[in-house]
Backbone as XML, in Angstrom:
<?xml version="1.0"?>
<chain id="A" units="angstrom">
  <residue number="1" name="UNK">
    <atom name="N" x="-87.720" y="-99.910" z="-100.210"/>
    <atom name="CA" x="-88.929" y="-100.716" z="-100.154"/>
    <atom name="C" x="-89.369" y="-100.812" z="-98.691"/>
  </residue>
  <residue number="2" name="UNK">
    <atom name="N" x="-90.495" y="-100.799" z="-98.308"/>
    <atom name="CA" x="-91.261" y="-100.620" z="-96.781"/>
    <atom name="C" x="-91.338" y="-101.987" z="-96.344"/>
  </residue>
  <residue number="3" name="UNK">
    <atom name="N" x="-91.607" y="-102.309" z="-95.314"/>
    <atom name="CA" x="-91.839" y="-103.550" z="-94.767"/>
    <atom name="C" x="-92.779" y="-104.024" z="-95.501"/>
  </residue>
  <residue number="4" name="UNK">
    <atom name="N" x="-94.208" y="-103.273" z="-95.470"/>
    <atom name="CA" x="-95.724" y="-103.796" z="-96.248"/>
    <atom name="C" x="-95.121" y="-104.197" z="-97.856"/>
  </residue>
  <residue number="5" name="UNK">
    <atom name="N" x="-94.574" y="-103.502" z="-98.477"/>
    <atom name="CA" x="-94.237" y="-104.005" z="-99.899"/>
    <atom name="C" x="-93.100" y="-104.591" z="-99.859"/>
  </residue>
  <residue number="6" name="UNK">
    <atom name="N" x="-92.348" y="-105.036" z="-98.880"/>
    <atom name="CA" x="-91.293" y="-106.357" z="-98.987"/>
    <atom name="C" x="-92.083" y="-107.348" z="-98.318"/>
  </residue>
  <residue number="7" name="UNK">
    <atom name="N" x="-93.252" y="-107.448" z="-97.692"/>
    <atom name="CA" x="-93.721" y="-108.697" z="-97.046"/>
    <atom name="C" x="-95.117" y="-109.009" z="-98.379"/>
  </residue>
  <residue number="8" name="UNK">
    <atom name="N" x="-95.656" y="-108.215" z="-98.924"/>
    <atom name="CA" x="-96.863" y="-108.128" z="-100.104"/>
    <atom name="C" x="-95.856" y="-109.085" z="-101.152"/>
  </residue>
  <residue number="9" name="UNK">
    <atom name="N" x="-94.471" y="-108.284" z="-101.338"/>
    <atom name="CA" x="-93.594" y="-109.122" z="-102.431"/>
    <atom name="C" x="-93.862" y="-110.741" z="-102.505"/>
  </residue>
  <residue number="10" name="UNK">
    <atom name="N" x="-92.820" y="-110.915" z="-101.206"/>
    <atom name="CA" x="-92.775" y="-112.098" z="-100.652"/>
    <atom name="C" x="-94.257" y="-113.423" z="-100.983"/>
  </residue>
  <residue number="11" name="UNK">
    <atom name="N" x="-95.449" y="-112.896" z="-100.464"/>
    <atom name="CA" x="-96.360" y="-113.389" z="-100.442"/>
    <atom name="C" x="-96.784" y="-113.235" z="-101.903"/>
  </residue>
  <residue number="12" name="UNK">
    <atom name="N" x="-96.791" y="-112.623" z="-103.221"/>
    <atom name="CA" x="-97.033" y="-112.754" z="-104.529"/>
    <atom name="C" x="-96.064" y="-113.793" z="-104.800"/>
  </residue>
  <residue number="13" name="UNK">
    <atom name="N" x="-95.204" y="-113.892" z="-104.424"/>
    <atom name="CA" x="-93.755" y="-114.928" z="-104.938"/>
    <atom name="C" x="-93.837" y="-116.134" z="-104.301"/>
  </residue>
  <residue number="14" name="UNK">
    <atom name="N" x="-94.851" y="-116.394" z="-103.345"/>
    <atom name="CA" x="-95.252" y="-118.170" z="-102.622"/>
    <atom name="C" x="-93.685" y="-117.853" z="-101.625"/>
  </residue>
  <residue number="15" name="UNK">
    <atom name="N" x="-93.228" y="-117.022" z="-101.196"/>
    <atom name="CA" x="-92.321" y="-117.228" z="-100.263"/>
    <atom name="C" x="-93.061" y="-117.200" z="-98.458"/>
  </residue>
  <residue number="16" name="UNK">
    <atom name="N" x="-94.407" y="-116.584" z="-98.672"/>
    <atom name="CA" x="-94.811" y="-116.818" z="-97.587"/>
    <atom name="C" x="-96.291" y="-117.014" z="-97.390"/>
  </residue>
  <residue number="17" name="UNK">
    <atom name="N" x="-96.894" y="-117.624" z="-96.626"/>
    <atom name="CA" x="-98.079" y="-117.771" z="-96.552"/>
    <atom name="C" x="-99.058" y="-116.810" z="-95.772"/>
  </residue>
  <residue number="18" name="UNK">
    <atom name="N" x="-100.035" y="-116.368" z="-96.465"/>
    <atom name="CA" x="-101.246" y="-115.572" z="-95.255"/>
    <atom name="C" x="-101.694" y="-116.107" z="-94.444"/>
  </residue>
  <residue number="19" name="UNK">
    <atom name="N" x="-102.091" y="-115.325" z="-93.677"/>
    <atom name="CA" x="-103.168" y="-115.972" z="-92.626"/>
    <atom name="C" x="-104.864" y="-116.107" z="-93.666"/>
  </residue>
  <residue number="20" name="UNK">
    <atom name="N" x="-105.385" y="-116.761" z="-93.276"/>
    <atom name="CA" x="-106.864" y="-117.003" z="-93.977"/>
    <atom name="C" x="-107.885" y="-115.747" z="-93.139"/>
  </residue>
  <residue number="21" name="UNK">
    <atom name="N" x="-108.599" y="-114.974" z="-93.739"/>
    <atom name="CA" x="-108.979" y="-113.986" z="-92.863"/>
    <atom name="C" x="-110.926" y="-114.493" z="-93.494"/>
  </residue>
  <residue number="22" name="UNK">
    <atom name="N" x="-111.482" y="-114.836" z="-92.568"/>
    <atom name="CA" x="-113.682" y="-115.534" z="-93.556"/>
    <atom name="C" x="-114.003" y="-113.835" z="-92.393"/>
  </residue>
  <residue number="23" name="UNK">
    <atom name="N" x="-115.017" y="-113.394" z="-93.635"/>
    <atom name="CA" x="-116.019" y="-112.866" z="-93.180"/>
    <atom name="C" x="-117.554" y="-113.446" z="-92.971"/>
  </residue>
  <residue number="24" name="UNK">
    <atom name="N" x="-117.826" y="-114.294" z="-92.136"/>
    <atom name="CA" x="-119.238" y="-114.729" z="-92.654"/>
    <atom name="C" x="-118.609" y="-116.533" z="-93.223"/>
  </residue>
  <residue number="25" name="UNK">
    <atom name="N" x="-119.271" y="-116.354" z="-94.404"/>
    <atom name="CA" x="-118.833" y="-117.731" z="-95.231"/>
    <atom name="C" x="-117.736" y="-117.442" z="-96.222"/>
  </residue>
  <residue number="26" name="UNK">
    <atom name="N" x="-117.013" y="-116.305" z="-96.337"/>
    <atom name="CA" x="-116.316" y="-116.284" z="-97.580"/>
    <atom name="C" x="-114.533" y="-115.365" z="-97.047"/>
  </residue>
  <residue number="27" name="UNK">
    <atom name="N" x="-113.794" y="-115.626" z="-97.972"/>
    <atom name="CA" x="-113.219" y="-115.255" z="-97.545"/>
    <atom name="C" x="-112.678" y="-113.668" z="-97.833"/>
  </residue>
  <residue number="28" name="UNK">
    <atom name="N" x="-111.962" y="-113.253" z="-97.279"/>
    <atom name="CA" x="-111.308" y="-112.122" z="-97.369"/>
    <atom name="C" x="-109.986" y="-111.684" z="-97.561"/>
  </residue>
  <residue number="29" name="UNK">
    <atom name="N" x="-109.526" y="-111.060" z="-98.376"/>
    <atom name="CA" x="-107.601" y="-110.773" z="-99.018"/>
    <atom name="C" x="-107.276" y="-110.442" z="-97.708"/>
  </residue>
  <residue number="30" name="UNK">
    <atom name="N" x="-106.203" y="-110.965" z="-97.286"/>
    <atom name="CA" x="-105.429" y="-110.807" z="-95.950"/>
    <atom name="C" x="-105.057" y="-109.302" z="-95.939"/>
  </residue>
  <residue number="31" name="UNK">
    <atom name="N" x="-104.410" y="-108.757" z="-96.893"/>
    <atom name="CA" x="-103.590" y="-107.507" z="-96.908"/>
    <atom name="C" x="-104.816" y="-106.531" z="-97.006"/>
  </residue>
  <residue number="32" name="UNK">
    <atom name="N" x="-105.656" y="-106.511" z="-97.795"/>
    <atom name="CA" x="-106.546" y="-105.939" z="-98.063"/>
    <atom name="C" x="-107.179" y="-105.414" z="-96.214"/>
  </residue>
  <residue number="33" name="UNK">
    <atom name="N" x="-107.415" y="-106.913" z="-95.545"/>
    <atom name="CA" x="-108.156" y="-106.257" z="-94.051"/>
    <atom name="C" x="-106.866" y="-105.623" z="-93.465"/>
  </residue>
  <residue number="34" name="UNK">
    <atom name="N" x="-105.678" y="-106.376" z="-93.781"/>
    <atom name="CA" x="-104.862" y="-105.510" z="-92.516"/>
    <atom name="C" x="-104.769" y="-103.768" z="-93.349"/>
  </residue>
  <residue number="35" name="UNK">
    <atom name="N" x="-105.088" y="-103.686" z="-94.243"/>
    <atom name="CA" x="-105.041" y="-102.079" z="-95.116"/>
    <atom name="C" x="-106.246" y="-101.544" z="-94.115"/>
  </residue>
  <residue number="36" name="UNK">
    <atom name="N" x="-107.364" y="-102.026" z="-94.079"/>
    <atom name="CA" x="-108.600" y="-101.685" z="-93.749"/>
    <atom name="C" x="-108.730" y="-101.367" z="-92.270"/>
  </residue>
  <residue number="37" name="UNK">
    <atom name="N" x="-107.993" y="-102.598" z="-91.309"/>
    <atom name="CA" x="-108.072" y="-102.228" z="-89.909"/>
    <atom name="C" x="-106.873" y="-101.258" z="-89.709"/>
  </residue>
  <residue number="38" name="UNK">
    <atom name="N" x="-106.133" y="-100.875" z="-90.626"/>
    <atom name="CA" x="-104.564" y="-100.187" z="-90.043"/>
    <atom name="C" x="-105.029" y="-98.051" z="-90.415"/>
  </residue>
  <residue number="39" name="UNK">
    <atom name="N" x="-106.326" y="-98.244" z="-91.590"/>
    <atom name="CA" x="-106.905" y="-97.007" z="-91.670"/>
    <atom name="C" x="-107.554" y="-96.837" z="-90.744"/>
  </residue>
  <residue number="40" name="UNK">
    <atom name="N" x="-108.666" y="-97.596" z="-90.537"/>
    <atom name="CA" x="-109.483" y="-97.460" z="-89.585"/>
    <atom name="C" x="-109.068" y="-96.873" z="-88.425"/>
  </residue>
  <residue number="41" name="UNK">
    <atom name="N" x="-108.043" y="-97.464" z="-87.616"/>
    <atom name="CA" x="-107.086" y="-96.791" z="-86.508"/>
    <atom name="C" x="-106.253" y="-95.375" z="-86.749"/>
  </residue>
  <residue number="42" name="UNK">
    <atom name="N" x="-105.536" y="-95.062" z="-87.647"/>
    <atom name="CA" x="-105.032" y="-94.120" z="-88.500"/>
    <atom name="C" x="-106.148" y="-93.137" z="-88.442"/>
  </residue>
  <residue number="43" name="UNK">
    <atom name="N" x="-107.594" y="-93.276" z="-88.846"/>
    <atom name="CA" x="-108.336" y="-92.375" z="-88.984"/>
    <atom name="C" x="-108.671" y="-92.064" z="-87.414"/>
  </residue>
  <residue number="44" name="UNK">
    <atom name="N" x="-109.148" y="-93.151" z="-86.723"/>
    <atom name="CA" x="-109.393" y="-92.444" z="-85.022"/>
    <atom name="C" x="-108.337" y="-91.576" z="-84.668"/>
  </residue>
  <residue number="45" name="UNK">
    <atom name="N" x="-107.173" y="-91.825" z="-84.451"/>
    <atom name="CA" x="-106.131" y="-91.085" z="-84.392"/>
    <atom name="C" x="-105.756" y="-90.226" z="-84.598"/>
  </residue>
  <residue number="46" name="UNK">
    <atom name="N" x="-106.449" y="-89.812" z="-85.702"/>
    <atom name="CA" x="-106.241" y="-88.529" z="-86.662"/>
    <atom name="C" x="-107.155" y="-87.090" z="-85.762"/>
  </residue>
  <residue number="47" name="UNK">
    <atom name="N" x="-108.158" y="-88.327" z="-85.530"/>
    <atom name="CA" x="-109.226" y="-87.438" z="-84.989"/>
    <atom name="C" x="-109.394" y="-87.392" z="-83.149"/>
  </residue>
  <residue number="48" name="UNK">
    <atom name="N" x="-108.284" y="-87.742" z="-82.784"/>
    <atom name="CA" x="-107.725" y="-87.420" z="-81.503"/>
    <atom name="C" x="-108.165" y="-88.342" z="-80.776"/>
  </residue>
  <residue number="49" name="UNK">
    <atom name="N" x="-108.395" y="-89.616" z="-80.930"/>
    <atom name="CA" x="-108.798" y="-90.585" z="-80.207"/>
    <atom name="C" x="-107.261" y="-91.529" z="-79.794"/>
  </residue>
  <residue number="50" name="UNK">
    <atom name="N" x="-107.551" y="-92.667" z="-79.152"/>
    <atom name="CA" x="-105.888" y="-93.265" z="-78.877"/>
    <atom name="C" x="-106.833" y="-94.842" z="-79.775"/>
  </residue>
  <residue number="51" name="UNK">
    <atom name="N" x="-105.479" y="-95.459" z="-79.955"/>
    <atom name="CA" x="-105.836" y="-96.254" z="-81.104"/>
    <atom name="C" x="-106.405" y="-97.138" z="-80.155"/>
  </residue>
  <residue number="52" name="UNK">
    <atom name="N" x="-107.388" y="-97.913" z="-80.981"/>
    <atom name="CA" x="-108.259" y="-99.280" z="-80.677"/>
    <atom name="C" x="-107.037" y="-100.208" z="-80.260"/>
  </residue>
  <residue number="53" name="UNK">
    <atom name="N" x="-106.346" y="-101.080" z="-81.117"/>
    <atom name="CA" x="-105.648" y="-102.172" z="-80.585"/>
    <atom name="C" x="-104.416" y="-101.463" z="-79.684"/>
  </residue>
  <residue number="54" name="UNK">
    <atom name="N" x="-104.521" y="-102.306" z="-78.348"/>
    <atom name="CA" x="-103.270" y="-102.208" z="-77.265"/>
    <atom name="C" x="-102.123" y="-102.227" z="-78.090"/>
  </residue>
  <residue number="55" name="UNK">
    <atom name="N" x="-100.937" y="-101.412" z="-77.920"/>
    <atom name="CA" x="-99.666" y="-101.898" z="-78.127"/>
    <atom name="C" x="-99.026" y="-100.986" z="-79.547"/>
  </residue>
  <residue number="56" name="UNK">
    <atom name="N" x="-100.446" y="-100.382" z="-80.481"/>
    <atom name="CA" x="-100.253" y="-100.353" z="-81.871"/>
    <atom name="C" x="-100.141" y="-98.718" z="-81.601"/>
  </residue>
  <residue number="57" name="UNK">
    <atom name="N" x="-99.121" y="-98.316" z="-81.955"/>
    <atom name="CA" x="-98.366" y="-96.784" z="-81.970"/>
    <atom name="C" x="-98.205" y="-96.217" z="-83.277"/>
  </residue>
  <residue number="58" name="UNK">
    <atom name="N" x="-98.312" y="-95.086" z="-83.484"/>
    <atom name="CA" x="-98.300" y="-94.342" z="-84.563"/>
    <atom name="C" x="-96.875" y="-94.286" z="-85.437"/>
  </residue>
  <residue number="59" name="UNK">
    <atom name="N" x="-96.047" y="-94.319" z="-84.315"/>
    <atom name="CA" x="-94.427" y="-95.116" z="-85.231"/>
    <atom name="C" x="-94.773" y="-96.561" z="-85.539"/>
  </residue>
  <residue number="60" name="UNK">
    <atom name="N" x="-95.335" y="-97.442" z="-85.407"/>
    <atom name="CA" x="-95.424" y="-98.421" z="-85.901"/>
    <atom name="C" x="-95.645" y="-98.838" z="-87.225"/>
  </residue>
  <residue number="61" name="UNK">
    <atom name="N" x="-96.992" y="-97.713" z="-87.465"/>
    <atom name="CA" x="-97.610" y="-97.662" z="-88.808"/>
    <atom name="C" x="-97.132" y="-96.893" z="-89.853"/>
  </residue>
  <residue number="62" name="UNK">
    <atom name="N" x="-96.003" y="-95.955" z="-88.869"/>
    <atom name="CA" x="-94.902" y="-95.116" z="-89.881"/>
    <atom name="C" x="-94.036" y="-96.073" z="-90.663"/>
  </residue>
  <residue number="63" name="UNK">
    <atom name="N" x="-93.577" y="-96.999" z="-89.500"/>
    <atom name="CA" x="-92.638" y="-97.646" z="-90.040"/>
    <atom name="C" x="-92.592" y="-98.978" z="-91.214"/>
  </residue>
  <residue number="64" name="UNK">
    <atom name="N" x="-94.019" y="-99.265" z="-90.661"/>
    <atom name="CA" x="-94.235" y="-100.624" z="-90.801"/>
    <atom name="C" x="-94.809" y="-100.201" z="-92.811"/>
  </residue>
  <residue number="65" name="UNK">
    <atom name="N" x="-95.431" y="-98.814" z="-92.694"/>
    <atom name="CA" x="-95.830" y="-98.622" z="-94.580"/>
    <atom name="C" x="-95.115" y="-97.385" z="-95.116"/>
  </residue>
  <residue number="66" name="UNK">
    <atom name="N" x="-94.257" y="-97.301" z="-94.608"/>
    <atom name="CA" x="-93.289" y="-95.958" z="-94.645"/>
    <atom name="C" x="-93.594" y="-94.584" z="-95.006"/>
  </residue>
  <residue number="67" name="UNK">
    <atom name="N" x="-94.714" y="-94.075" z="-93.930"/>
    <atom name="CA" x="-95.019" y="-93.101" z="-93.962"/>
    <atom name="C" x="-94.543" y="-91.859" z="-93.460"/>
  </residue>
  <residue number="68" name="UNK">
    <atom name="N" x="-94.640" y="-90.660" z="-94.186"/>
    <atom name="CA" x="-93.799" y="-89.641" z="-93.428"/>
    <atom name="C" x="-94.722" y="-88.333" z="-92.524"/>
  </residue>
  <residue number="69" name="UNK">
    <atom name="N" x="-94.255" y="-87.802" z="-91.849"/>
    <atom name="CA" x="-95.155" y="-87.133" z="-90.968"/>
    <atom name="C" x="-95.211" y="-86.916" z="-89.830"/>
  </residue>
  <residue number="70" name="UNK">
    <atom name="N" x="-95.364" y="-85.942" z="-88.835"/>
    <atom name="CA" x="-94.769" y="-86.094" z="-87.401"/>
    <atom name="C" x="-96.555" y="-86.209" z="-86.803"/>
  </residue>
  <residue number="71" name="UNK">
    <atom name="N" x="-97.717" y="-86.424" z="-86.927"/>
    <atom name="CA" x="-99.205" y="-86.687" z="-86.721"/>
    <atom name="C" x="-99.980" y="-87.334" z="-87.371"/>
  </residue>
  <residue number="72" name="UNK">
    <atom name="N" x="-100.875" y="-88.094" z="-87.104"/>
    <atom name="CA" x="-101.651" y="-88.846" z="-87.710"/>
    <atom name="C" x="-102.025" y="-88.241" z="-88.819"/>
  </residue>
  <residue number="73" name="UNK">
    <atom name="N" x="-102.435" y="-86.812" z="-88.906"/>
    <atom name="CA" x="-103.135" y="-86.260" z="-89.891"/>
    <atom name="C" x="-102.311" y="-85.966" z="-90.711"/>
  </residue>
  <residue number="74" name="UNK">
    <atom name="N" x="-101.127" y="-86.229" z="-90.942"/>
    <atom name="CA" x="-100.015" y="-85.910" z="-91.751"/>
    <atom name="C" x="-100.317" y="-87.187" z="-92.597"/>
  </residue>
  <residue number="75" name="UNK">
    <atom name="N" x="-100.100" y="-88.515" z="-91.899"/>
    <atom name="CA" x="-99.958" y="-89.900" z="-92.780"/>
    <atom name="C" x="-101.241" y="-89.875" z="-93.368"/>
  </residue>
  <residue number="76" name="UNK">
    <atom name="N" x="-102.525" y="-89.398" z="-92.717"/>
    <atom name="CA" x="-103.507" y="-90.262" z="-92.985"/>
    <atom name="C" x="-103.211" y="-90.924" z="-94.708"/>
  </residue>
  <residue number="77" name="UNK">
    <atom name="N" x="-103.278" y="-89.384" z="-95.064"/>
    <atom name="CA" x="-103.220" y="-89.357" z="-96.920"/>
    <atom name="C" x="-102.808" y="-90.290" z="-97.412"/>
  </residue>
  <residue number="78" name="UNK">
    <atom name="N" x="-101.269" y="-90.499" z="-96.936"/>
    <atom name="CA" x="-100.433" y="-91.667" z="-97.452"/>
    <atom name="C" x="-101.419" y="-92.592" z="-97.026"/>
  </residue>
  <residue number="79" name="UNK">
    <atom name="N" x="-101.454" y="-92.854" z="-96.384"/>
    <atom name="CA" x="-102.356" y="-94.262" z="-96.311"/>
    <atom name="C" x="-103.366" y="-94.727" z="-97.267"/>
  </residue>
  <residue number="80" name="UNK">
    <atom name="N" x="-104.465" y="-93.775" z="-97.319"/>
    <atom name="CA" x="-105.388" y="-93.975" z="-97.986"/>
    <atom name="C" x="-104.822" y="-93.988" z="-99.402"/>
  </residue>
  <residue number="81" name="UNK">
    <atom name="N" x="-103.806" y="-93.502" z="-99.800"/>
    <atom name="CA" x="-103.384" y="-94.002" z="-100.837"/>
    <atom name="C" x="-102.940" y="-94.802" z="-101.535"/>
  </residue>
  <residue number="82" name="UNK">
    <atom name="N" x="-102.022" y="-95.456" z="-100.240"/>
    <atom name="CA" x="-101.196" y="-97.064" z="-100.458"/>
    <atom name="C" x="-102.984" y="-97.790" z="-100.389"/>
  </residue>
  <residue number="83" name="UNK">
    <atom name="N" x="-103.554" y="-97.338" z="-99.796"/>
    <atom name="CA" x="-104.834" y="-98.541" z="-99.920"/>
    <atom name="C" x="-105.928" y="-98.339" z="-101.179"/>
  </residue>
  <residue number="84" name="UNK">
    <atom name="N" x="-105.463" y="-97.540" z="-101.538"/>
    <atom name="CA" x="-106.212" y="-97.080" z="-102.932"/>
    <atom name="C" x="-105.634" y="-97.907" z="-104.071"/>
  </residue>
  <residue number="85" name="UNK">
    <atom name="N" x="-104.059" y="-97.624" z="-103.680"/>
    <atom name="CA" x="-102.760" y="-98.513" z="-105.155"/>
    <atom name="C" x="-103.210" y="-99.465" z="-104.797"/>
  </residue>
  <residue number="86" name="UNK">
    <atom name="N" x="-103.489" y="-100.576" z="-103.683"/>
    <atom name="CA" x="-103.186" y="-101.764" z="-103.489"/>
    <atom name="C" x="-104.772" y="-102.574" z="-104.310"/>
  </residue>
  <residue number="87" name="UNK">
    <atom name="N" x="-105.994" y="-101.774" z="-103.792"/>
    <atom name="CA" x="-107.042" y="-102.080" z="-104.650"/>
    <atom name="C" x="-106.976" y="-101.867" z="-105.933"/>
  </residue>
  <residue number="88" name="UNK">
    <atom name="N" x="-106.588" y="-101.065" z="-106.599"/>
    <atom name="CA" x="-106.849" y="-100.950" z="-107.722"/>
    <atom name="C" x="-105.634" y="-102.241" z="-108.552"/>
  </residue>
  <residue number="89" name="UNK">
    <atom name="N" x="-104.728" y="-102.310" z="-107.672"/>
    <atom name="CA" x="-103.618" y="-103.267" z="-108.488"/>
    <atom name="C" x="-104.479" y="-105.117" z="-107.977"/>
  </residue>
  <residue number="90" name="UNK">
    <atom name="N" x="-104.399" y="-104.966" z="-107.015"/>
    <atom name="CA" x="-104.890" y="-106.277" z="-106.413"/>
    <atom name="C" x="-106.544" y="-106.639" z="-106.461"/>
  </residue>
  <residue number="91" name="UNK">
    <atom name="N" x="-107.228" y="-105.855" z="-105.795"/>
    <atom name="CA" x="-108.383" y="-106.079" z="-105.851"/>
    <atom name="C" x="-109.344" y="-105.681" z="-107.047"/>
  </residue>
  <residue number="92" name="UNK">
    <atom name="N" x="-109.110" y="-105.169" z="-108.060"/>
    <atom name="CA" x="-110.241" y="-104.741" z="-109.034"/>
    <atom name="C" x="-110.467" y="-103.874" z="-108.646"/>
  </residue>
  <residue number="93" name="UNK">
    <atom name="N" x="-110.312" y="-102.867" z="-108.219"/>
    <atom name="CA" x="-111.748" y="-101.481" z="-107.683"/>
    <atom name="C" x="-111.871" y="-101.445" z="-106.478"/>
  </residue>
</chain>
């Protein structure tokens, strides 16, 4: 089990709390933006840019959703996929 789906667990089970994430007036699924800002970076990366947030390394995001791959363009896939499962299970569509 990856960090993202032992900490997703956790938080379905009230063992831990989200952060509150408002766009505007409403709010937004916590996991859902960190899926959204963690592609977003993943995709610059891919495309030879260095990531937006300071500090955030491409082993990070290996580790942190257990992706395999020695380049961005290797994970991207995985990614977009764990963010595909996670909408379709969590978000509706």
């Amino acid at each position: 089990m990856t960090t993202f789906e032992t900490v997703l667990a956790q938080a379905e089970a009230g063992e831990i709390s989200t952060p509150s994430v408002f766009q505007g007036d409403y709010y937004i699924d916590y996991f859902g933006y960190q899926l959204a800002t963690s592609l977003f970076n993943l995709s610059l990366l891919s495309k030879g840019m260095r990531m937006t947030r300071k500090g955030l390394r491409l082993k990070d995001l290996k580790e942190y959703y257990g992706l395999k791959g020695r380049t961005a363009i290797d994970c991207l896939p995985q990614l977009q996929a764990i963010n595909d499962n996670y909408k379709t299970k969590f978000l509706n569509g």
